[in-house]
N, C-alpha and C positions, 0 to 999 in steps of 0.2 A: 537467658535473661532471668528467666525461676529462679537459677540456682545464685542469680549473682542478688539478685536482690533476695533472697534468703540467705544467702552470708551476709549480706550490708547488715540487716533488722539481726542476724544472730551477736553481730560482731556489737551494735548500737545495745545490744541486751546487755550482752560482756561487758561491754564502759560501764552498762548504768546500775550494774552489781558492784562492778568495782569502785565508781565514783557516792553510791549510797551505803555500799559495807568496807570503808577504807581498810579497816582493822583487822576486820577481817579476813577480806580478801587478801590484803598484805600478807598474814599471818601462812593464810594456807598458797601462796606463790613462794614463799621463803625457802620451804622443802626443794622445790622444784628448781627454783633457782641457784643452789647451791651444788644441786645437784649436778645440773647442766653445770655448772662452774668447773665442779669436782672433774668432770669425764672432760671436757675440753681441755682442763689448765694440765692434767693427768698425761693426757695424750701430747698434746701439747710440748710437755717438759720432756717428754721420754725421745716426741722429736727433737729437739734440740741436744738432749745428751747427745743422738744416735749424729746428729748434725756435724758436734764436735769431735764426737770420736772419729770420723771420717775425716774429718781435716788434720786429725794425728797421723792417723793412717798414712795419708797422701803426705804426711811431713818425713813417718819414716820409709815410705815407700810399700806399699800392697806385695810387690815381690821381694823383698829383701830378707837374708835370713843372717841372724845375729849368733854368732859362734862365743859363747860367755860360761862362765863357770858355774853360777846360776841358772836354773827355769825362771821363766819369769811365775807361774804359776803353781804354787804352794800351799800343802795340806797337812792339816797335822798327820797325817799316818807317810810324810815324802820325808825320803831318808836323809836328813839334811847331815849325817855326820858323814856320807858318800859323797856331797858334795863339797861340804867342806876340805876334804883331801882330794878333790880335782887340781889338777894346773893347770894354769890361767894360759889363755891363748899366746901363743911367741911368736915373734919376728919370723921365724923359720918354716913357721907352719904358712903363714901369712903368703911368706915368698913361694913356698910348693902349692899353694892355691891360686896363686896368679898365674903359676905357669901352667898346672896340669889341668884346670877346672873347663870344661865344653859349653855349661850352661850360665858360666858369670857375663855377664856384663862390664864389671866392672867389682873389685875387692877392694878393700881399705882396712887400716888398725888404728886403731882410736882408743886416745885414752885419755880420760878424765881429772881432774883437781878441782874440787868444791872448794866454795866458801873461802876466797881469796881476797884481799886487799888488795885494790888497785887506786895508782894516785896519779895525777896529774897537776905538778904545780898545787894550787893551794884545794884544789877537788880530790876528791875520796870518793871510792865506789865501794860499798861491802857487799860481799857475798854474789861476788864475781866465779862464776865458770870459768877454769881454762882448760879448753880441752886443742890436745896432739893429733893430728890425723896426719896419712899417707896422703898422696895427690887426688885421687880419687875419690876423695870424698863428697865430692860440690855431684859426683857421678851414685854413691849409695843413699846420700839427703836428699828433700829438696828446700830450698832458701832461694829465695830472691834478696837482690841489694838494692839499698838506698841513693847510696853513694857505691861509686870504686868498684873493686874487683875482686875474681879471685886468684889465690898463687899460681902462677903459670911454670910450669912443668920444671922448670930451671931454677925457680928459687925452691920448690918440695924438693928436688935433689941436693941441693948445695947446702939444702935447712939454710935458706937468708934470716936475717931477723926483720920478719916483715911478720904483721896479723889485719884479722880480720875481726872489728869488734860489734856487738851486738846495739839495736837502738838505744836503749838505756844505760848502757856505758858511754855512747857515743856523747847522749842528751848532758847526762851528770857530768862527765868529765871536760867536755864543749861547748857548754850552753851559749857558746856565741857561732856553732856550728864553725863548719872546717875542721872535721875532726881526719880526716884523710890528708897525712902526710906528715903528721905530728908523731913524735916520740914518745912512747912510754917506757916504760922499766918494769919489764915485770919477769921474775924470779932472778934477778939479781943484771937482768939482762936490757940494754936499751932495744927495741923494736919500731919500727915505723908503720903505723897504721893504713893499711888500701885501701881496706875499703870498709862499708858500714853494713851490716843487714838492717832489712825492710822488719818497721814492727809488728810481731805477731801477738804479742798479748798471752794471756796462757790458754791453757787448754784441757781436758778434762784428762789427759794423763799428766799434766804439767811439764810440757814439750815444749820449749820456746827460747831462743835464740835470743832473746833482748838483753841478757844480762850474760854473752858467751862472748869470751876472746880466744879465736881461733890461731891455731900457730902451726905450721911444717913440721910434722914429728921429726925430720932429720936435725932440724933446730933444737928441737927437746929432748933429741938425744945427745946431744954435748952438755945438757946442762942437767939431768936427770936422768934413772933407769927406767925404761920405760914399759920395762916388760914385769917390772914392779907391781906384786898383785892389789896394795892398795890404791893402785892409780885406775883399778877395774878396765882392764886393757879388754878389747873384745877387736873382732875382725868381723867385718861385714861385707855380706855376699848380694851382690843386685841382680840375677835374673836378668837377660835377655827379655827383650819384647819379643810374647808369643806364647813364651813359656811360662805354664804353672809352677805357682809354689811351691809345691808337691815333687815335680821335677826336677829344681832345684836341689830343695832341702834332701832327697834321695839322694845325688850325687854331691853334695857337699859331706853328706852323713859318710860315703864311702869313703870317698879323698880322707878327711877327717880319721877315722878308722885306719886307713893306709897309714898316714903320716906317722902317727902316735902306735902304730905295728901293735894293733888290737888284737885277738884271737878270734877264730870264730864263739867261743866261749865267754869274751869278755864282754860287759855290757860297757853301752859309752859311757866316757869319761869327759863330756862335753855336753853341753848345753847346745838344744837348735832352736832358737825361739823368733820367733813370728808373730806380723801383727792378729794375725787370726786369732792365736791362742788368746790374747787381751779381748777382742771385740767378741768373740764367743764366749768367755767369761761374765765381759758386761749385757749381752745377750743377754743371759739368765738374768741379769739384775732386773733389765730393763722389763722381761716379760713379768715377773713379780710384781714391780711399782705398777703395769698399765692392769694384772688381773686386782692387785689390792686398788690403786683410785677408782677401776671399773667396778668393782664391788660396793666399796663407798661409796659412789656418786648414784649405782643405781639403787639403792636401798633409800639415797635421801630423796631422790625422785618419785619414788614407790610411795615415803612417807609423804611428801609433796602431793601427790596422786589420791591417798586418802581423802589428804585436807581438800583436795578441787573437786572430789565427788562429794565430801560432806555441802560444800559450795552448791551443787546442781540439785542433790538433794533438798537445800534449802528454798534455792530457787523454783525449784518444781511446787516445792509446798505453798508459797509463796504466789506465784503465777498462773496457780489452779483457776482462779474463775476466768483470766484472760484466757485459758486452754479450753475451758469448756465453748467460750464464746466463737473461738478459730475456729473450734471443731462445728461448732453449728454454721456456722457459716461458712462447712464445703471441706476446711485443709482436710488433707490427706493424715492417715495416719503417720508417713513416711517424711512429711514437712514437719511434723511436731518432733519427732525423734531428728531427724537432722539441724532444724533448730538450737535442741539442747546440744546436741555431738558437738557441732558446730562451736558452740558456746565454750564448752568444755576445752577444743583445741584452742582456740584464742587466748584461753588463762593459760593453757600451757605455755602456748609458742612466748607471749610476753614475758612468764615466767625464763622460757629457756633464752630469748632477745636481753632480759635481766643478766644473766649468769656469763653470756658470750660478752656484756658487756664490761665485768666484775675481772673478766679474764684478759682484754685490750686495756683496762687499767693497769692491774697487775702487772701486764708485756710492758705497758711503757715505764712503771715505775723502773723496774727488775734494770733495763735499758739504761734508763738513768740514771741511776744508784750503780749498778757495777757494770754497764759499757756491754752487757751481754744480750741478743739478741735472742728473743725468743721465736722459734720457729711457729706460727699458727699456719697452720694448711687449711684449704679450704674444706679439705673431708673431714679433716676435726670438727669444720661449721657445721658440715651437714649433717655430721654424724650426731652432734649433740641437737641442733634443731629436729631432727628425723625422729630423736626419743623425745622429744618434747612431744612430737604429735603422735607419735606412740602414746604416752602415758596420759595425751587429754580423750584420745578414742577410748583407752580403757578408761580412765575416771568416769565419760561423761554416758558409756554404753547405755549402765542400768536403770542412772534418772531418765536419760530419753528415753529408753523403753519402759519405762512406767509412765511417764508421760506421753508416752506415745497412745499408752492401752485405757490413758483415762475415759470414764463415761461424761460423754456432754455433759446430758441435764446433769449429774451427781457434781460435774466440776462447777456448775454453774452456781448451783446452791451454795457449795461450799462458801465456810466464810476464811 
């Protein structure tokens, strides 16, 4: 009961510093609360990259390894005129990895065509995806549908001209919906659409299915080469459940080598790229942005932390003849320093209540202006409220220990 009504009178001192020094106190909360901004919106953001990089992940699959003529990760000292004279992945290689591989799940060859004109009647799509895959592929992606379906086994053999087209193809070329079962033309060819993918929006590798018209590579090979290296043919390997990537990419790295009858002397001629190698790149980013916002949120906090001890200071000066009077009448020295402490945390914690709130603005503008959620976790809260009462223990330590040590009668005289 002491202690509760010695925070009520410490917290009631708090308002009435704050309600007769507006300017002040404003002035010296501003550090603080920026601060706390800083370290929550900081952590905050880094959750959400890490949020969305995860949902790439699970879009190209956590075990899946991509056999391309490129690394995806590149330095200036990577001998890019080595890779330039790689050859691109072939049909042939494709077929001796379905048959001989122990650890696939399931293989696919895919290939790409950016930035296409697609038309429907008096609608237009620009900068249309079209990409060729074997059957397999609904098995090395993952996507969910809207509408419809995917190619079942006899139309990826016979290449039907059947597709599968992305939300925002379906939207722009449809907008009266029914876009399952209608005809389009595309690459000189009529096709009947099955089915629709479910929207995903983009994503921090810019992964997204909304604007892709999928087709049976057997179909794309009557009407294109498809082992053509500008079409960036790649073959894709999924891993059994059970098995590491690691496992895989070993035994794909062999077969590979087999195929292409490497030497034990020759280095590869292929690309094995995985999602790892992207999310351990963005690692590094990510640890960067959380040591730099952590650096600059606790610096403003520190400076914040001054301005709240200049505060207690003030108020200590200020409060002397009520201190001498407490002290004469019995408090402990231990009430007068928790008092001011007390006091201390409260400008903090509102300060860092300030800065969590500056950050639920921001989440929902961000939200509304570009549809992207920002991840706030509750340890972000705690973490940045936690330094808030960090930084008011330390501000307010030295005024309450000097107010703690004042002498009665000396405080009482005082004017």
């Amino acid at each position: 009961m002491i202690f509760l009504k010695l925070f009520r009178e410490s917290f009631l001192f708090a308002y009435d510093a704050l309600r007769q020094n507006k300017l002040r106190t404003f002035l010296s909360l501003v550090g603080v609360t920026i601060g706390i901004f800083l370290i929550i919106f900081v952590f905050s953001a880094v959750d959400t990259l890490k949020n969305n990089l995860q949902k790439s992940v699970n879009k190209l699959g956590s075990n899946s390894i991509y056999i391309q003529k490129w690394p995806w990760v590149n330095n200036e000292d990577s001998p890019w005129w080595k890779y330039l004279q790689r050859p691109t992945p072939k049909l042939r290689e494709f077929d001796e990895l379905q048959k001989r591989s122990q650890t696939a799940l399931a293989v696919s060859y895919e290939i790409s065509i950016d930035n296409r004109i697609v038309k429907y009647q008096s609608h237009t799509v620009e900068g249309a995806q079209i990409d060729a895959t074997s059957h397999d592929h609904d098995k090395t992606w993952n996507f969910d549908f809207e509408d419809g379906r995917y190619f079942t086994e006899m139309e990826s053999r016979s290449g039907s001209p059947v597709t599968v087209i992305g939300h925002d193809i379906a939207a722009d070329l449809f907008p009266d919906g029914g876009a399952v079962g209608k005809a389009l033309k595309i690459m000189g060819r009529n096709v009947t659409v099955i089915g629709v993918f479910k929207k995903e929006g983009s994503d921090i590798l810019g992964i997204s299915d909304d604007k892709e018209i999928l087709l049976p590579l057997n179909f794309a090979k009557n009407v294109i080469d498809v082992q053509n290296a500008s079409y960036n043919p790649q073959i894709v390997v999924r891993g059994k459940n059970g098995l590491s990537d690691l496992e895989v990419e070993s035994e794909v790295r062999g077969l590979m080598r087999s195929i292409r009858r490497l030497g034990p002397n020759n280095e590869d001629n292929f690309a094995l790229n995985k999602t790892t190698i992207l999310s351990n790149q963005l690692d590094i980013v990510f640890n960067v942005l959380t040591k730099v916002g952590g650096f600059i949120g606790l610096f403003s906090i520190l400076v914040g932390g001054f301005g709240i001890a200049n505060i207690m200071f003030v108020s200590v000066k200020e409060r002397t003849n009520i201190i001498g009077i407490q002290k004469s009448l019995g408090s402990k020295n231990y009430f007068i320093l928790l008092q001011f402490l007390i006091e201390s945390i409260v400008l903090c914690v509102m300060g860092g209540l300030f800065g969590l709130g500056m950050v639920l603005a921001v989440a929902a503008l961000v939200k509304a202006g570009t549809d992207v959620q920002i991840v706030l976790d509750i340890k972000n809260i705690i973490r940045g409220i936690s330094y808030s009462i960090i930084i008011g223990m330390l501000s307010g330590i030295i005024p309450a220990y000097f107010a703690a040590k004042l002498d009665p009668v000396e405080a009482i005289r005082s004017n």
